[in-house]
C-alpha positions in Angstrom: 11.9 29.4 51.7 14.9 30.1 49.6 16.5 27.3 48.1 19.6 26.8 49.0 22.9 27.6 46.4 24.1 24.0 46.1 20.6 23.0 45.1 20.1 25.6 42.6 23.2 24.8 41.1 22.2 21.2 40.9 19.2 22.2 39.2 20.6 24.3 36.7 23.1 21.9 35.9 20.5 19.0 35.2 18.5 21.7 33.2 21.6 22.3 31.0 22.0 19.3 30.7 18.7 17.8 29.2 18.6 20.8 26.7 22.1 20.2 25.3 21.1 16.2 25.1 20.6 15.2 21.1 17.1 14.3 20.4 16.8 11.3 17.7 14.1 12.3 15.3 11.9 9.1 15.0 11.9 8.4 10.9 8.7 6.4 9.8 9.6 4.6 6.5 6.3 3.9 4.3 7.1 0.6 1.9 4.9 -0.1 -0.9 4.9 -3.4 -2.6 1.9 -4.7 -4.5 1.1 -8.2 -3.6 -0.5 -9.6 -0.3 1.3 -11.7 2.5 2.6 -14.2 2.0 4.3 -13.3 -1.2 8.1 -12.6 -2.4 8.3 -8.9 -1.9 5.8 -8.9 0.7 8.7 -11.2 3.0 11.2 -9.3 2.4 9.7 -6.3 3.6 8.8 -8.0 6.6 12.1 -9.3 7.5 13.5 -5.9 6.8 11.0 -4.4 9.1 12.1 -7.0 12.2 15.7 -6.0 11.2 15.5 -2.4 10.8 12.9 -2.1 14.2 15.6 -3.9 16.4 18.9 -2.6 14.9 17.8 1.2 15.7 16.0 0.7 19.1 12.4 2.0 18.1 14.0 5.2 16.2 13.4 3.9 12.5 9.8 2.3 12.0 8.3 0.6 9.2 4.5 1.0 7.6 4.6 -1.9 5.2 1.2 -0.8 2.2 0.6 -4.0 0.7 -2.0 -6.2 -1.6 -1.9 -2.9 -4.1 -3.4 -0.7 -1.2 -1.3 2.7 -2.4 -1.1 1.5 -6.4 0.2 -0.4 -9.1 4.0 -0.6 -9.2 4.2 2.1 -11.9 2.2 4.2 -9.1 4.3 3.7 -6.4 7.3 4.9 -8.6 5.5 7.6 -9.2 5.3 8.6 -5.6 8.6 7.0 -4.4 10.0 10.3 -7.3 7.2 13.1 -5.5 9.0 11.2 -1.9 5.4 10.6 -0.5 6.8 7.8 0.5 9.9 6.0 1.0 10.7 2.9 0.2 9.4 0.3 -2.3 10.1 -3.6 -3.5 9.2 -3.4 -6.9 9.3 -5.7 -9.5 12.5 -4.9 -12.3 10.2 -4.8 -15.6 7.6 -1.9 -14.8 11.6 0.2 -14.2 11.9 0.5 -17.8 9.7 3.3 -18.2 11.9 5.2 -15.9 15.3 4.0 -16.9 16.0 1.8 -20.2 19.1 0.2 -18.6 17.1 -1.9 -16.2 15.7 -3.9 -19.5 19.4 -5.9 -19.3 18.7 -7.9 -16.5 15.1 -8.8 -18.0 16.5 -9.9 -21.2 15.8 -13.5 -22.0 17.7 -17.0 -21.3 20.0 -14.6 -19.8 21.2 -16.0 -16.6 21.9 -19.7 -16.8 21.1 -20.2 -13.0 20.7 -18.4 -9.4 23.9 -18.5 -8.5 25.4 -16.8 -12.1 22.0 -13.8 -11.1 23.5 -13.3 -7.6 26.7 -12.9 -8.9 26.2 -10.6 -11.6 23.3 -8.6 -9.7 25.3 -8.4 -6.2 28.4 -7.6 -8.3 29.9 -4.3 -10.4 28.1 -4.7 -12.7 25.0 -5.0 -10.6 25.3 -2.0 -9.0 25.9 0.0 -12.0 22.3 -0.8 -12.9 21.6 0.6 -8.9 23.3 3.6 -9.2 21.8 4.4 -12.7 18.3 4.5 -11.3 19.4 7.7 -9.1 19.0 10.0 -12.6 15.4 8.9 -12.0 14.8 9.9 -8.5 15.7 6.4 -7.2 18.2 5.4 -4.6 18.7 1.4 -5.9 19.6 -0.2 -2.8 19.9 -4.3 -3.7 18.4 -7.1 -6.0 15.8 -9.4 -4.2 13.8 -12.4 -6.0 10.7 -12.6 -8.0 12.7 -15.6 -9.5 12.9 -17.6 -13.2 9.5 -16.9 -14.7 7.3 -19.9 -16.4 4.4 -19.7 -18.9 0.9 -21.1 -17.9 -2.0 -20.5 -20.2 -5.4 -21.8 -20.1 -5.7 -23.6 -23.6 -3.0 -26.1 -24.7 0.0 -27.0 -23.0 3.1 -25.5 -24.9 6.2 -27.4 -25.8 7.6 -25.0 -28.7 6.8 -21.2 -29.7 4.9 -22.7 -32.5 2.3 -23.6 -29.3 2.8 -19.8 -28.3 1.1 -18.7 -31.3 -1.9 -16.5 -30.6 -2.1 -17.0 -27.0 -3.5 -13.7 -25.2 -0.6 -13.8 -22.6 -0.6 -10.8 -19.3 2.4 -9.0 -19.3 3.8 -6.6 -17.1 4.3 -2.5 -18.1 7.4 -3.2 -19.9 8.3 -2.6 -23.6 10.6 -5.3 -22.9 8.4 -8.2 -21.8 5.9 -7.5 -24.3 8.6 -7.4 -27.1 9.2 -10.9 -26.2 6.4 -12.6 -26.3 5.5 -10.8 -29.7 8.8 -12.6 -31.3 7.4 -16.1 -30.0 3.9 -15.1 -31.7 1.8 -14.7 -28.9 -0.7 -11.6 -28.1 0.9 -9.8 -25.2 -1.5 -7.7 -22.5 0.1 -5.2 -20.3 -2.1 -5.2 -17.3 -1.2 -4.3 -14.0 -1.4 -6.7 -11.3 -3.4 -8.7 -9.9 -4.9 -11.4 -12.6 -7.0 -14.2 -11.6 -10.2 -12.4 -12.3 -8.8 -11.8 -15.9 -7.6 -15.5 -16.4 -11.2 -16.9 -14.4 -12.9 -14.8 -16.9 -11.0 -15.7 -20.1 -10.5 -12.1 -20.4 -7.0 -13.2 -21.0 -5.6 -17.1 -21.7 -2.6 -17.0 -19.4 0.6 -15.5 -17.7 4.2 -15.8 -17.0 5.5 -15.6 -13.8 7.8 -17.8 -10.8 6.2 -20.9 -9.3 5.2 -19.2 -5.7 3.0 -16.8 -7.5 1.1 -19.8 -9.4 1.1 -21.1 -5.5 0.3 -18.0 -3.1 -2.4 -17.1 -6.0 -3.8 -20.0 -6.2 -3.6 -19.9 -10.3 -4.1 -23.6 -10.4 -7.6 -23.1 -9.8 -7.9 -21.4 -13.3 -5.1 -22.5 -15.5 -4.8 -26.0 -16.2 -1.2 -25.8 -18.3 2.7 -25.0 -17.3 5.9 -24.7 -19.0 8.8 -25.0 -17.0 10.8 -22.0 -20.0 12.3 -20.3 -17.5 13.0 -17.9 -20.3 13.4 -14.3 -17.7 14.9 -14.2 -14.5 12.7 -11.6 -12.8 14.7 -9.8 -9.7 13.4 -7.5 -7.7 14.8 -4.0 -7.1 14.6 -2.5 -3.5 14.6 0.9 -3.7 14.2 4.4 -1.6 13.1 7.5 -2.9 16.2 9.7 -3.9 14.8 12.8 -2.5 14.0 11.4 1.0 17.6 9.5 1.1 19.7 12.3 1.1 17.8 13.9 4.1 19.2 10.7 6.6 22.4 10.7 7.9 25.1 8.7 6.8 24.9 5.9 9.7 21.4 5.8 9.4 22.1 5.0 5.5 24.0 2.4 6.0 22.1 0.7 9.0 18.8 0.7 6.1 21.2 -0.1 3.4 22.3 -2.9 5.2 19.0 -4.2 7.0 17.2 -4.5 3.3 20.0 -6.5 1.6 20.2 -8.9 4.8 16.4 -9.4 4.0 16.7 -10.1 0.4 19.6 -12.7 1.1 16.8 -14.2 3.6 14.2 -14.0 0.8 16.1 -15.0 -1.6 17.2 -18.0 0.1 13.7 -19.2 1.3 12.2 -18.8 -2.5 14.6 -21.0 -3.6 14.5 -23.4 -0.9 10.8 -24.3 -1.9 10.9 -24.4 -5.4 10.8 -28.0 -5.4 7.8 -28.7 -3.1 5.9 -25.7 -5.5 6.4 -27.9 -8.3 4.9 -30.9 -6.7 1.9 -29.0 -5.1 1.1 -27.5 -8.6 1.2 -31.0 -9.9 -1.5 -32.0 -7.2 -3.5 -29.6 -7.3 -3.9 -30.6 -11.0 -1.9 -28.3 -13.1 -0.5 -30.2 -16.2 3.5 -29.2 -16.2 5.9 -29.8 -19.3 9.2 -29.5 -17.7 10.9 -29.8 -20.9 10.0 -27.7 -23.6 12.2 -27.0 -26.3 14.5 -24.0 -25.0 16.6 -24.1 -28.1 14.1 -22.9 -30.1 12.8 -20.7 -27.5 16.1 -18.9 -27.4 16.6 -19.0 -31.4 13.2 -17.1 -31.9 14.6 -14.2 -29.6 17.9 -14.3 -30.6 17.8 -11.3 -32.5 16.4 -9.1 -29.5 19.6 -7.3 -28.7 19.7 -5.3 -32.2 15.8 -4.0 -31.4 15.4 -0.5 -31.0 14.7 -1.1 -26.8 18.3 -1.4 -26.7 19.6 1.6 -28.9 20.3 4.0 -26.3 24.5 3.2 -26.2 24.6 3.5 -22.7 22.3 0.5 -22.2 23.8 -1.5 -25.4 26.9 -1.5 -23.6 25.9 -2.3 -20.2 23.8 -5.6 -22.3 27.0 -6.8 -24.0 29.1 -6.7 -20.7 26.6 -9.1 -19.2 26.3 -11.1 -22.1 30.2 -11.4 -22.1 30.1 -12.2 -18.4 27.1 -15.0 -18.3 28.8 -16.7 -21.4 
């Protein structure tokens, strides 16, 4: 039976019209952070994920590698630069053996509280340090929270750098971080994360780092002494690889772009939030805290830091004094 000419003009029609229909190309977007659930990257990449899933109707999905499961942060620079994967929340110190101008907003007894961070790292200045990561291979997207890093250490409590001296202190990869704790006398260790084995062992006497890590890591177990010294605020950087950003369209830019900074506002917000109760729980759990060492003479012994060598390169000297002028 022959069909008849209406129909096959139907047909070919419909036909037309499913082949000139644009197909949306799924994207999968692999996130590496290093620490487990639970932690400060780990919840913003979670609350990314819920965003980004909803806001693009199933089209943008999110593999979230976590607990250190694709490398150390310095690895999973490495491969957010190769673009084996995608996107990253990463801690700002292990960045300075990529770009030298990310050591500014580590540098210490910088910024006087959160709100004077958000407003220099949400602001021009900010996003200068962003955009410099793209001569690097990374697209800087916003500033999340580690937060205002504390020393603990397993053999005296420490009121002054003179109680510093000799203490075998974990640092992070960063010329930077180690630098400092080498002008208050102590013995840094880069070693990547995580610790407690190192600190149960006595491999190492202690650490710096915010309060939820001494919580969500249970440190308390195996360090019995805190110092409130707040001497680094430690952001985050959120990043995408370079390479694999300029392959998305525009709108699909700004729908990630904006998703990632909404979940580091969250973040941000929640770590601060529950500072307070981390201080008591620390206290319980038996951790001796001094919440008031001396920070004058924390600050005098690295007052000097801005004429070392790490911040020779004029590019990065001048970025340092701009944000020194504009914390003052």
């Amino acid at each position: 039976m022959r069909m008849p000419p209406y129909r096959f003009t139907l047909t070919l029609a419909l036909v037309v019209l499913v082949l000139a229909a644009p197909v949306r190309a799924a994207v999968q977007i692999k996130l590496g952070v290093v620490t487990k659930p639970g932690s400060a990257q780990n919840i913003v990449a979670e609350k990314f994920k819920s965003l980004i899933e909803s806001r693009s109707g199933g089209d943008i999905t999110v593999r979230i590698f976590h607990s250190k499961s694709i490398g150390n942060e310095t690895e999973i620079l490495q491969q957010l630069q190769m673009g084996t994967i995608q996107m990253g929340i990463i801690t700002a110190g292990p960045f300075d053996q990529f770009d030298p101008i990310v050591r500014v907003v580590n540098y210490p007894f910088l910024f006087r509280d959160n709100e004077q961070a958000d407003a220099i790292l949400d602001g021009p200045l900010g996003t200068e340090i962003l955009k410099s990561l793209e001569g690097s291979g990374f697209k800087g997207l916003c500033f999340s929270e580690n937060g205002f890093r504390n020393l603990t250490n397993n053999r005296r409590p420490v009121r002054s750098p003179e109680d510093v001296k000799g203490l075998k202190i974990r640092v992070m990869s960063s010329a930077l971080h180690k630098s400092i704790w080498q002008m208050l006398g102590a013995n840094p260790t880069p070693m990547p994360w995580p610790i407690y084995t190192e600190l149960e062992q006595g491999v190492i006497d202690g650490q710096e780092n915010p309060l939820w890590v001494m919580e969500v890591y249970k440190f308390y177990e195996i360090q019995k002494y805190m110092s409130l010294t707040r001497h680094v605020y430690s952001p985050h950087i959120d990043v995408a690889s370079l390479s694999w950003w300029k392959t998305l369209a525009p709108e699909m830019q700004k729908m990630i772009h904006d998703a990632v900074y909404e979940a580091a506002v969250f973040q941000r917000k929640e770590n601060r939030d529950k500072d307070a109760e981390r201080l008591r729980y620390l206290k319980q759990m038996g951790m001796q805290v001094v919440e008031d060492p001396d920070l004058g003479a924390f600050r005098e012994r690295v007052s000097d830091m801005k004429n070392m060598e790490l911040f020779s390169d004029p590019r990065v000297r001048d970025l340092l004094e701009r944000i020194l002028e504009a914390t003052r």
